[in-house]
N, C-alpha and C positions, 0 to 999 in steps of 0.2 A: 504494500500500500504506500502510496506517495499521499503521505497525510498531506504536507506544508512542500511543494516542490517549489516554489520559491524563497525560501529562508537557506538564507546560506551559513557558514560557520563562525562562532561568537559573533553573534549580532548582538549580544547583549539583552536578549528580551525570549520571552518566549512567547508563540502562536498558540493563540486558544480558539478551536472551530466550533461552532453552534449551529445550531437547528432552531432560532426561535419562533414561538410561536405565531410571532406577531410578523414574521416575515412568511412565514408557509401557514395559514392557518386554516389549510382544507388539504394539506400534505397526505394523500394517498398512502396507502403499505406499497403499492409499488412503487409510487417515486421514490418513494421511501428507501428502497432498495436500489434502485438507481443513482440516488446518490452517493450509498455506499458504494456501488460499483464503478462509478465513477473515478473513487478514493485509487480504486490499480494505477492511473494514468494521470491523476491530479486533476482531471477535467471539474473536483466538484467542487473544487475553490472557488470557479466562476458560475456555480446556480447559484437562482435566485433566495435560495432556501440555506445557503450556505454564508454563514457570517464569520470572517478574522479577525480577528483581535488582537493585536503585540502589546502586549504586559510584560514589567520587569519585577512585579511582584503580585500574588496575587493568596485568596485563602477559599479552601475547598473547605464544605462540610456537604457529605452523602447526604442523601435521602435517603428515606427508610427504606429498607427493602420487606415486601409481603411476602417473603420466600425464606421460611422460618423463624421469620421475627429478627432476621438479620439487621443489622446498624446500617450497612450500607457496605461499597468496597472500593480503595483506593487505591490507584497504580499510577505512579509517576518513574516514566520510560522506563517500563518492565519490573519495577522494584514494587513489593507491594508495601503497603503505609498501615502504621497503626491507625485504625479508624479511632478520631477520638469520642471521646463522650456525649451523650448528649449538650447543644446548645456548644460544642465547641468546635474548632475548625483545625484546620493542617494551614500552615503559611509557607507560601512558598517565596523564593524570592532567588533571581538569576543573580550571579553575582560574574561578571566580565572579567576575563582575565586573572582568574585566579587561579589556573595552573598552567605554567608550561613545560612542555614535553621538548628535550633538545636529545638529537638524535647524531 
């Protein structure tokens, strides 16, 4: 999947992609699916249905999930995240240039 096929490296922020409602608010299952299909080749950066965002900090908290009374579940780039408590969040925040690799 080519989530962000235009971010290139330390740009110092990170892309966050949305679905909001108030941009697709008669969003079909299939387009629905289409958008994700779209994600192989980057084309679904440019729907209508699709919003980017560049943050260089930002704070998650799940929704509940109806699928055994789960908290919710966090993954930031494959890493999973203590989901926190209720009423609390994860803070994220990109920090530029804080390592370099010299080869």
């Amino acid at each position: 999947m080519m989530a962000t096929p235009h971010v290139e490296q330390d740009e110092g922020a990170c892309d966050i992609l949305m679905v909001r409602r108030e941009r697709a608010p008669k969003l079909s299952r299939w387009r629905a699916v289409g958008v994700f299909l779209a994600g192989e080749t980057g084309e679904h950066i440019e729907m209508d249905e699709v919003d980017v965002v560049k943050v260089k900090k930002m704070r998650l908290r799940p929704g509940r999930s109806a699928y055994r009374g789960s908290r919710g579940h966090i993954q930031l780039s494959g890493q999973e995240q203590e989901v926190p408590s209720e009423g609390k969040y994860v803070e994220v925040e990109v920090l530029s240039n804080m390592v370099k690799v010299m080869m």
